[in-house]
Structure formats: structure tokens, C-alpha cells
C-alpha positions in Angstrom: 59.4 -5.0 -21.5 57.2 -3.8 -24.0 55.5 -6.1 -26.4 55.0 -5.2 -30.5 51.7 -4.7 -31.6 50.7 -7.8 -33.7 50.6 -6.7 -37.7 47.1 -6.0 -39.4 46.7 -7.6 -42.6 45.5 -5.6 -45.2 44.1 -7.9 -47.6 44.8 -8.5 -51.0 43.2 -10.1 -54.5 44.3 -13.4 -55.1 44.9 -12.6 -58.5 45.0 -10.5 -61.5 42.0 -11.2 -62.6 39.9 -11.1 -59.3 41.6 -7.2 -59.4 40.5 -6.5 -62.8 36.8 -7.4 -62.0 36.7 -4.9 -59.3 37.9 -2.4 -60.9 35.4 -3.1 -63.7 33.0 -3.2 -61.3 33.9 0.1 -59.4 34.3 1.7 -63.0 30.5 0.3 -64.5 28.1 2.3 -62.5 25.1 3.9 -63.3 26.5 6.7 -64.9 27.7 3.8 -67.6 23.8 2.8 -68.1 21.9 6.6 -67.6 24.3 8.6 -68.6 26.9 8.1 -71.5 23.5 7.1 -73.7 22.3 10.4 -73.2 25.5 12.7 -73.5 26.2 10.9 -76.5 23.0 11.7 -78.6 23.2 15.7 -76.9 27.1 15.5 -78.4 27.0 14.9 -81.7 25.5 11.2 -82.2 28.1 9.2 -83.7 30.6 11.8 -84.2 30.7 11.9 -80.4 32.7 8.5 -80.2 35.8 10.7 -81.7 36.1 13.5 -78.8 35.0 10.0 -76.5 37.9 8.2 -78.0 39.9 10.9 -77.4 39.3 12.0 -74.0 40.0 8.0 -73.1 43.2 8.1 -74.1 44.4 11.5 -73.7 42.7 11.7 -70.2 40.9 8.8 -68.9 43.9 5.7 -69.2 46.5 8.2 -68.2 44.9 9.3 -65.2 43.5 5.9 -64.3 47.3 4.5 -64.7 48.7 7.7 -62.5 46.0 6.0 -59.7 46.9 2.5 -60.2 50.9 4.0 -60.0 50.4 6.1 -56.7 48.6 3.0 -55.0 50.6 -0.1 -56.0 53.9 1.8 -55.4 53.2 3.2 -51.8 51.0 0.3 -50.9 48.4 2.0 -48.9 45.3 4.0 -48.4 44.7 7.1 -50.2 45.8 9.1 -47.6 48.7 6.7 -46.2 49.8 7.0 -50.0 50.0 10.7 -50.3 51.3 10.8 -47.1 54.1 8.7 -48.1 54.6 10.9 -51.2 54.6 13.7 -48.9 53.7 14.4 -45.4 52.2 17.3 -46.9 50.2 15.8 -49.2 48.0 13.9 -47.0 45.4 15.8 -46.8 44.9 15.1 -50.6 43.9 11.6 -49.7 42.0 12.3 -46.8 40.0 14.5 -48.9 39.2 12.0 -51.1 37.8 9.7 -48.3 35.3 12.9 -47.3 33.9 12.8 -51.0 33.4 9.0 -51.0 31.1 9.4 -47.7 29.0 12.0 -49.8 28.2 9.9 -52.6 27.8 6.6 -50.7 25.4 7.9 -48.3 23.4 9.0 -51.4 24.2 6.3 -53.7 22.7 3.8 -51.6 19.4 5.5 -52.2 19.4 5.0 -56.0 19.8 1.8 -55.1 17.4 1.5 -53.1 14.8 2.9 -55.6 16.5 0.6 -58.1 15.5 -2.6 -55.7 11.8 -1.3 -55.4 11.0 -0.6 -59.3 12.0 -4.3 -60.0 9.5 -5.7 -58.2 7.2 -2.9 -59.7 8.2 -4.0 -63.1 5.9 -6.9 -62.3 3.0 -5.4 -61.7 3.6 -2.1 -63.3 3.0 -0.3 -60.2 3.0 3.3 -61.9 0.1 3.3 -64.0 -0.5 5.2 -67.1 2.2 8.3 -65.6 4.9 6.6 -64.3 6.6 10.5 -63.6 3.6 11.3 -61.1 3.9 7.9 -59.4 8.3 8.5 -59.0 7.9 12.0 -57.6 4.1 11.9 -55.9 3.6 8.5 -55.1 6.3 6.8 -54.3 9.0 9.5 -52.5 6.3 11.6 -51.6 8.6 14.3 -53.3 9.0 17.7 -51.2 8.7 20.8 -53.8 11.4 22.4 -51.9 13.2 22.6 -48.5 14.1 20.2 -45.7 11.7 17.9 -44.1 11.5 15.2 -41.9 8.6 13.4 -43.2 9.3 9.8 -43.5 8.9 7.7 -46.7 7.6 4.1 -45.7 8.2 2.3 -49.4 12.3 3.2 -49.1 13.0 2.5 -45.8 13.4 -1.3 -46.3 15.3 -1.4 -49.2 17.5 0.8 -48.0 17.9 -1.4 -45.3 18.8 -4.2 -46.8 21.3 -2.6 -49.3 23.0 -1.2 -46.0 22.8 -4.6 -44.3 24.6 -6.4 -47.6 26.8 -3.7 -48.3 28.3 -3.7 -44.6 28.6 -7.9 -44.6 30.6 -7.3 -47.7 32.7 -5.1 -46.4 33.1 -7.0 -43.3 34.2 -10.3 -45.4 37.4 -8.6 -47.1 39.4 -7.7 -50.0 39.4 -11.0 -51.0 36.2 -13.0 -49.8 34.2 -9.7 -49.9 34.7 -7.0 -52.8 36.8 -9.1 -54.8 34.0 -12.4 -54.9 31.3 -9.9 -55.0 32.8 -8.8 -58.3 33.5 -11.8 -60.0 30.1 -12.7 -59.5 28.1 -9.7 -60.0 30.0 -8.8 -63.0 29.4 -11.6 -65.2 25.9 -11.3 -64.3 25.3 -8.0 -64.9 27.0 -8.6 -68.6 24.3 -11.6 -69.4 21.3 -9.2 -67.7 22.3 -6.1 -69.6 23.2 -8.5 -72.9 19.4 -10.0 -72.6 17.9 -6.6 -72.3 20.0 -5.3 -75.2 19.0 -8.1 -77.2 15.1 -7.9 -76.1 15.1 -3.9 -76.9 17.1 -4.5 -80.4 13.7 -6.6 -81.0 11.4 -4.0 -80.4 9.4 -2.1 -83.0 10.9 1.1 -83.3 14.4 0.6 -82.3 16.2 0.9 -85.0 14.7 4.5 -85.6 16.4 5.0 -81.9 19.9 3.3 -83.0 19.9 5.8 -86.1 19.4 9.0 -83.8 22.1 7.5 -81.3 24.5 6.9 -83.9 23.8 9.5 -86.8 26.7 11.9 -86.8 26.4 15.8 -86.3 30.0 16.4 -87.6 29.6 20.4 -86.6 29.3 19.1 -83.1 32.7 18.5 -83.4 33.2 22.2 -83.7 31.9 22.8 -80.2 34.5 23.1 -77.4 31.0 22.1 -74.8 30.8 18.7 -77.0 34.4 17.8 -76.0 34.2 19.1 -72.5 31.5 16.4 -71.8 33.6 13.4 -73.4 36.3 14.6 -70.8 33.8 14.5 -68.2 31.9 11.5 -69.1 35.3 9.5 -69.3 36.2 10.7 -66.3 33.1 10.3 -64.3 32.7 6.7 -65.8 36.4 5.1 -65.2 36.0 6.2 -61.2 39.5 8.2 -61.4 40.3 11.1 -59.2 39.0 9.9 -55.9 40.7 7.4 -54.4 39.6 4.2 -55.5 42.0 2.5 -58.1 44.4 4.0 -55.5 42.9 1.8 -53.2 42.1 -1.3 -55.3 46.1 -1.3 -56.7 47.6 -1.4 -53.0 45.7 -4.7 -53.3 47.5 -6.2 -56.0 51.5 -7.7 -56.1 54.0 -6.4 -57.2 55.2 -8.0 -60.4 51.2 -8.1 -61.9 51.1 -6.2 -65.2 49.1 -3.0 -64.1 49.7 -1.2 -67.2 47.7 -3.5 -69.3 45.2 -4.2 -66.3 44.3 -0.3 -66.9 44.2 -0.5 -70.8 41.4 -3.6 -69.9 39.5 -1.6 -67.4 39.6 1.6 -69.7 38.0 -0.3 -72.6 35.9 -2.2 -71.1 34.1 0.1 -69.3 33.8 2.0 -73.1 32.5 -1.0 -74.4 29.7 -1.7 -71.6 28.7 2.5 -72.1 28.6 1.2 -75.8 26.1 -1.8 -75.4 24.2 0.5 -73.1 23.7 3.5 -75.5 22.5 0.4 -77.7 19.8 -1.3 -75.5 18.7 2.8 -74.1 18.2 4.0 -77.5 16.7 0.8 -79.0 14.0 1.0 -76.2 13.7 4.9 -76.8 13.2 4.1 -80.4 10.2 1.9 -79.6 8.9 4.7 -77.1 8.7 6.7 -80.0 7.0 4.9 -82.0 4.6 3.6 -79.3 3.9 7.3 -78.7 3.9 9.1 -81.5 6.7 11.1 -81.0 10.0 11.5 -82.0 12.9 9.7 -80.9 14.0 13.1 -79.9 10.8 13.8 -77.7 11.6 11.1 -75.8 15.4 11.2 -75.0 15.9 11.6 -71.3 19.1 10.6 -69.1 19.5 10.0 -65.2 17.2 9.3 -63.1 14.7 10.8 -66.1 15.6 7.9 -67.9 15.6 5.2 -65.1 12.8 5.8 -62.9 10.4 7.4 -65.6 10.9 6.9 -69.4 12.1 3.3 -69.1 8.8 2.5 -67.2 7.0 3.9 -69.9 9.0 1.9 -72.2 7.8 -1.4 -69.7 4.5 -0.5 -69.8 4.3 -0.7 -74.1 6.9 -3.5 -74.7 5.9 -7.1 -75.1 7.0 -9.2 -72.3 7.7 -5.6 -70.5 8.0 -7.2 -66.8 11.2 -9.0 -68.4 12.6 -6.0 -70.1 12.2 -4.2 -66.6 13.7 -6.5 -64.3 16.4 -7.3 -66.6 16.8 -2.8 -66.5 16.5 -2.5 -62.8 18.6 -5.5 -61.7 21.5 -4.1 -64.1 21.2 -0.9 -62.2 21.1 -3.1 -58.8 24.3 -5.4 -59.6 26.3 -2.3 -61.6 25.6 0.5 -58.6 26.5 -2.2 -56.0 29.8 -3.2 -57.0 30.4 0.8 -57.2 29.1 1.2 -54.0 31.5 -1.2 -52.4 34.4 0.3 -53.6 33.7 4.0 -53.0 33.2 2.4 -48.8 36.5 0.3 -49.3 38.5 3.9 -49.5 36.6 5.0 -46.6 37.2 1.4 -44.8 41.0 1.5 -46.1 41.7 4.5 -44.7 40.5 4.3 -41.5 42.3 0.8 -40.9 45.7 2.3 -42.4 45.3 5.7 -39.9 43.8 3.6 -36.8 45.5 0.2 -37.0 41.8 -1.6 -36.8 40.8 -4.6 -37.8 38.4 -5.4 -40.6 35.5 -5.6 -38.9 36.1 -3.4 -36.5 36.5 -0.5 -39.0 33.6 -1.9 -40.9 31.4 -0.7 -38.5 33.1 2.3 -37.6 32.8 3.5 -41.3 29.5 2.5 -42.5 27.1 2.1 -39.3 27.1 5.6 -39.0 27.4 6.2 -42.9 23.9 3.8 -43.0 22.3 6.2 -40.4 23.1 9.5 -42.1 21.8 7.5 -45.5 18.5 6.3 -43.9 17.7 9.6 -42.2 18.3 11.6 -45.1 17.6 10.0 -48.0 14.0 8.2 -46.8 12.7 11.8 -46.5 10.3 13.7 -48.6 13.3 16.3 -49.1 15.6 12.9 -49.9 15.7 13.1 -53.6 16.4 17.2 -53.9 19.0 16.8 -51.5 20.3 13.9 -53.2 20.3 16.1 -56.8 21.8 18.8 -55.1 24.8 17.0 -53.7 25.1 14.6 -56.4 25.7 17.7 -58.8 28.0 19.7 -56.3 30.7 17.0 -55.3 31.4 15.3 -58.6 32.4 19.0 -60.1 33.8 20.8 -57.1 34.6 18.1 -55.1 35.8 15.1 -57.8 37.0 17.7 -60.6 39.0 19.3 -58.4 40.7 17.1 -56.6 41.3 15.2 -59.3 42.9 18.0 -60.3 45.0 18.9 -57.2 46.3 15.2 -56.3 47.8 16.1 -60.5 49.6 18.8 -60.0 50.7 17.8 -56.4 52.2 14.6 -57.6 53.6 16.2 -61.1 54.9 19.3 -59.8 54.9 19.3 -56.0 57.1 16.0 -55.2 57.7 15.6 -59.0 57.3 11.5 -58.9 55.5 10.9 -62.1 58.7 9.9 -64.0 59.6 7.7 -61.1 56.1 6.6 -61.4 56.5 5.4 -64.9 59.6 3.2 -64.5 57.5 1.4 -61.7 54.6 0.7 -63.9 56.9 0.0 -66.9 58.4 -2.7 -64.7 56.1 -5.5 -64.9 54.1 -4.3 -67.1 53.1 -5.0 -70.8 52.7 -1.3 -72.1 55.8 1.0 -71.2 55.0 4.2 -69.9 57.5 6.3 -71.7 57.8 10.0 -71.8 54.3 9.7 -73.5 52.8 9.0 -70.6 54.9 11.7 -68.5 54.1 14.4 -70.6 50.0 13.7 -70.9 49.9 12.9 -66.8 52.2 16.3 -66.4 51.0 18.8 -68.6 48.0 17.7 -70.8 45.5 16.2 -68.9 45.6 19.1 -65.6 44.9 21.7 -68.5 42.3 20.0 -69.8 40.8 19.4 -66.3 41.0 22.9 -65.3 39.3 24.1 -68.2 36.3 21.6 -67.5 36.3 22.9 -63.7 35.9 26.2 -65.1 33.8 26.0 -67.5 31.5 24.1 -64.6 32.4 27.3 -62.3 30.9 29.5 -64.9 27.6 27.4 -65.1 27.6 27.1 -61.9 27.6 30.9 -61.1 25.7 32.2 -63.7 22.6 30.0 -63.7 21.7 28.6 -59.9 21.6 24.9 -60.5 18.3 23.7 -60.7 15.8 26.4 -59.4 16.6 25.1 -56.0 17.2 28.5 -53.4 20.2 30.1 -53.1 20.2 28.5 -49.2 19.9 25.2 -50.1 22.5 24.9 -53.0 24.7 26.9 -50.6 24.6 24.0 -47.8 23.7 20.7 -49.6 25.9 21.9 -52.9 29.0 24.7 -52.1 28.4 23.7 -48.7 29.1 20.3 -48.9 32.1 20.3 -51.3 34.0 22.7 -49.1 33.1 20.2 -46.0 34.9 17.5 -47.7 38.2 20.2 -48.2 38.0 21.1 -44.8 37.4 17.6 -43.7 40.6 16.7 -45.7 42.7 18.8 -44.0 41.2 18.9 -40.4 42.0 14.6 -40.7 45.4 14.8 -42.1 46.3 17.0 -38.5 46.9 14.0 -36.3 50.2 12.1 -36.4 50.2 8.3 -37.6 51.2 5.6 -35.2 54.7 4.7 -34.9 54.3 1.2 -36.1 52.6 2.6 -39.2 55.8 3.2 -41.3 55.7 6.3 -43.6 57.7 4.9 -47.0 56.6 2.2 -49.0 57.2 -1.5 -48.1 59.9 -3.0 -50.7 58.3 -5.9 -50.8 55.0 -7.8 -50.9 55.3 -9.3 -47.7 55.7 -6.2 -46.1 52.4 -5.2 -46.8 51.1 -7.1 -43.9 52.3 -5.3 -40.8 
């Protein structure tokens, strides 16, 4: 007599809330803090926040929403969820889970670095040029090509952002991401609130507030202004790539997810808001400190992060403050991304393998924290790291984003259905609004940004860096995560792992 295998509980948030701070917290990332402040001032200033405003709802919420729809409806993984859309669509999801393990295993770098400069905001480690001491000093910086060499000062942090990351995991939906958010959200919103608030006092920042915000109407006029409020909003909400597919199998059924999505949108907004604020404040005083003009000193990514805003430290009164306050916002606000790009990695795995929590913990990220170390504590770490970074959030995210669209709109033709589901329980109706945005709009607009990044692409190699190395660490990479897609979505499921949605909440657990 054969006995039933006993059903593995996925895990879910306790509440509504608890699911609204993860998502926040997989939404604010670093992009939120290093980038929108930047992309702003380089689109137009203030007029920027129209084409921003735009892009969130035309774009962003929709798209965001189509997520939440696809995961809360089919109750699974990404790829259990497409495959329950469609056998045929599986490899969509599966896909998705390759591009998670690309960024995570360089996130946790920037992380790492992140962990370092706040204890080097103490002592002001970097001296009078804190961009010899990033590249020279501290990574030991490669000028090109692969190496081996090790780099001693990011070995332990990287360590011990593995070692937390991977208990989190371990602990669950519930006890792990969802606790980790509600804590580390909240505290990220008093650390970045007190930096704002320190920078606003600063001499010089409201000469920095008045380049942020100064409008450049004829910006307006230029179709690259709005392609970059599309991409920032859709870089920034973390649509596209399996996660708020992920995080809304999580949540019951009769929670309101259409206004859960209208939170998340704006709130993520309103923390890149605060943080074009406290950047541009502390770039102001730069400025003055310096010399120079605001505009001299305007740098984003890891430009901003790991060299300007040390500069800024080293002029501004109580500057070990106004550092550890930056770096442990970067710390908290990476981390809580970090955890959910893994948890559609995890998810999947669990969904396709039957595993339980902890087993597929370690499955997933022991290996992902080997690849990570060896890599990314390298003198080559930080090209390879720009390389990829660049590659698989246009040709990897972009496009996807872009299939799962079409697949769902077109292919299986579910996003009507899709809209009565969410319109069900929730407080804004998705009407033929929403149908016609999620069907038509927003894929246009998405494959003109993927062109538009094609051409760039193309026509200027990215970077300087040789034609060999964007061709394996770039193009190389985002067509291993296709392949990887389809090559995963081969194998059959289990026969206990049942291939339409569960009616009910209870049937979640199997």
C-alpha cells in the first residue's frame, strides 16, 4: 500500500501589513538611494517628476498589479505560476529565477562594501581621495580582465551578509522575510529621515535642492528623458522578475491587493523623493565646500556611494554621523532586497522539488554564497560586477518583463480574468483601464526602452571594457539565464504537485 507524501507548507504573511512591508522592502533598494537622485537632475530637474509620475501609473502600478494578479491567483512560484497559466509558459518563470541568481550573487557585494565604509565613516579611512582609496586601496581594483587575486578587507563582510542572509531565509515567510521587514523598514525610514534632516542643515544644500528641483521644461521634449522615468520606475518597484509574484502567493485570498500595490507604488516614490532630498542637500554642501558647482559634483551609483558621499563625510560637521546614518541605509535597504530576490530562487526550487525550508535554503544559497565570495572578493570583482549589473537588468529584466506581458496578454489571454480576481477583494477595480494599459500600452512602451538600450548597447561597447569580456560577463550572461530558463522548465513536476491553482487558502499547504 502506498503511503502519500506528507504536504510541504509554503508559508505565508500573517497579515496584510507584514506583506506590504516586504514588498516595500524588496521595492526600496539601492537604486531608490543612488539612483533616482541622479536620473532626476540628468532628466529635467523638477520637470522630471511629470514623465516619473507618468511612467508610475501608466507602467509601474499596472505592471506591479499584473505580478501581484499572476501570483495570488495561481498560488505558487514563478515558474509553478506560469506553469499553471500554461505548461508552455514555464520557462518564463524559470527564467526569472536564473536572473535573480545573477544579481544576488553580485548584490551581496555592494553590500558587503556598504558594511565596511560604515565603520570607515568613523575614522575616515579614505583620506584626502576617497576615489583612489575605493578602487586602489580597498578592492585592489583590476584595470581589466579576470584575476584571481584575493581581496582580504571583503572577504568578511561578505561572509557575514551570506551567513545572515541564509538564516533568514532558513526562518521563513513569516518568522524570516516577513519580521526582517517590519523591522528593518521602520529603521531604515528614521536612519534615512535623520540623514535627510542632518544634510538639509548643511551649508550649501539648499543651492543642491534648487539644482534637483529647478525645472528644464525642454527636457520634456526629449523622448531619452521619458525612457529613463520608465526605466527608473521600473527598476525601482522590483516588477518583471518574479518577486511580487512570489511575495502575493504568500498572501490570502480575500486581502485587498489592489490597494496593497497603490501603497507599495507610492511609497517606494516617496522614499526616491526623500532620497533625491538628503543626496542633493549633501551635494549642495559639496559644492560649496569645494568650490565647485553643484553640477561638478553630481555623481550617481556607486560614484555617489563609495566616493562623493565620503567626500561629503569628510567636510560635514559631525560627518561620522552623516556617514553611518548613509551606509547603514544602504545596509538595511539592499538587505531586505536581497532577501526577496533569494526567496524566488528558494520558492521555486521548494515548488519544483517538494523540499523543505531548510533544506532548499541551502541548496539555493550555499552554492549562490560560493560563486558570490569567489567572484566578487577578486581584484576583477567590481568590473565583473558592472558588467553584469548593466547586462541583466536591460536584456535580462527588460526583456522578460516584456515576454511574461505579452505571454500572459496575448498567449493564454488571462489578463481580463486577471482583473475580476483582483477587483474581487480589492479596493480599486481593475476595469478595462487596467486591461487595456497591461495589454497594449505598457509592452509598447517596454519594447521601445529595450531598443533603445539595444542601440546603445551596439553602437558604443559599454564601458571600454573588451569586446571578450562584455561578451561573457554581459551578452553572455543574459542569454545563460534564457537558456537556463528553458533547459529548467524540461523536466516534469511531481505528481503530487498539482498544475491549476488551489481554490482555496487551505489548499495552499499541500
Amino acid at each position: 500500500m502506498s503511503q502519500t507524501r506528507a504536504p510541504i507548507d509554503r508559508g505565508r504573511f500573517s497579515n496584510k501589513t507584514v506583506f506590504i512591508m516586504a514588498a516595500i522592502g524588496s521595492a526600496v533598494g539601492l537604486g531608490n538611494i543612488w539612483r533616482f537622485p541622479y536620473v532626476a537632475y540628468e532628466g529635467g530637474g523638477g520637470a522630471f517628476i511629470l514623465p516619473y509620475l507618468v511612467a508610475l501609473l501608466v507602467a509601474g502600478i499596472p505592471l506591479l498589479l499584473l505580478d501581484y494578479a499572476i501570483g495570488h491567483s495561481q498560488r505558487g512560484s514563478a515558474p509553478l505560476s506560469f506553469a499553471r497559466l500554461s505548461r508552455r509558459l514555464e520557462f518564463i518563470g524559470w527564467w526569472q529565477v536564473a536572473i535573480c541568481v545573477v544579481i544576488s550573487v553580485y548584490y551581496a557585494a555592494i553590500l558587503a562594501w556598504s558594511v565596511q565604509y560604515v565603520g570607515f565613516s568613523f575614522t575616515q579611512a579614505w583620506g584626502d581621495d576617497p576615489e583612489t582609496f575605493f578602487f586602489a586601496d580597498f578592492l585592489q581594483a583590476a584595470e581589466t580582465g579576470v584575476t584571481l587575486d584575493f581581496v582580504p578587507a571583503v572577504l568578511i563582510p561578505m561572509v557575514i551578509i551570506w551567513a545572515v542572509a541564509i538564516a533568514v531565509m532558513a526562518l521563513g515567510v513569516q518568522k524570516g522575510i516577513g519580521a526582517t521587514a517590519v523591522i528593518f523598514i521602520p529603521v531604515l525610514l528614521i536612519a534615512f529621515g535623520a540623514l535627510v534632516v542632518q544634510a538639509l542643515t548643511l551649508p550649501g544644500a539648499i543651492d543642491g535642492l534648487q539644482t534637483l528641483f529647478e525645472p528644464n521644461w525642454a527636457a520634456l521634449l526629449d523622448p531619452a528623458v521619458w525612457a529613463s522615468a520608465f526605466g527608473q520606475i521600473f527598476f525601482s518597484l522590483s516588477v518583471g522578475f518574479g518577486i511580487m509574484i512570489t511575495y502575493a502567493s504568500y498572501v490570502g485570498r480575500k486581502i485587498d491587493m489592489t490597494g496593497s500595490g497603490f501603497v507599495v507604488g507610492f511609497a517606494n516614490s516617496g522614499f526616491e523623493l526623500l532620497a533625491g532630498i538628503g543626496v542633493f542637500a549633501a551635494l549642495g554642501f559639496l559644492a560649496q565646500a569645494s568650490g565647485a558647482a553643484v553640477a561638478d559634483v553630481v555623481a550617481g551609483g556607486i560614484g555617489l556611494a563609495f566616493i562623493a558621499f565620503p567626500a561629503i563625510i569628510s567636510e560635514a560637521p559631525f560627518g561620522a554621523l552623516l556617514g553611518v546614518l548613509f551606509f547603514v541605509s544602504l545596509v538595511l535597504a539592499g538587505f531586505t532586497s536581497l532577501v526577496s530576490i533569494l526567496e524566488v530562487v528558494i520558492s521555486a526550487v521548494r515548488d519544483k522539488l517538494e523540499m523543505s525550508r531548510i533544506a532548499a535554503t541551502l541548496a539555493v544559497t550555499v552554492p549562490m554564497a560560493a560563486i558570490s565570495i569567489l567572484l566578487f572578493t577578486t581584484t576583477s570583482g567590481i568590473l565583473v560586477l558592472d558588467i553584469a549589473d548593466y547586462f541583466i537588468n536591460r536584456f535580462g529584466i527588460l526583456l522578460v518583463a516584456l515576454v511574461a506581458m505579452l505571454a500572459v496578454a496575448w498567449a493564454v489571454r488571462r489578463v481580463p480574468w486577471f482583473a475580476d480576481h483582483m477587483s474581487r477583494y480589492g479596493s480599486v477595480r481593475l476595469g478595462r483601464w487596467w486591461v487595456v494599459l497591461v495589454t497594449f500600452v505598457t509592452p509598447v512602451l517596454l519594447a521601445i526602452m529595450l531598443v533603445l538600450e539595444l542601440v546603445t548597447a551596439i553602437g558604443e561597447p559599454y564601458g571600454g571594457f573588451p569586446a571578450w569580456m562584455l561578451g561573457v560577463f554581459g551578452w553572455g550572461v543574459a542569454g545563460a539565464a534564457l537558456v537556463a530558463g528553458i533547459l529548467l522548465s524540461i523536466p516534469k513536476w511531481k505528481a503530487t504537485t498539482p498544475l491549476e491553482a488551489p481554490e482555496h487558502d487551505e489548499e495552499v499547504i499541500r
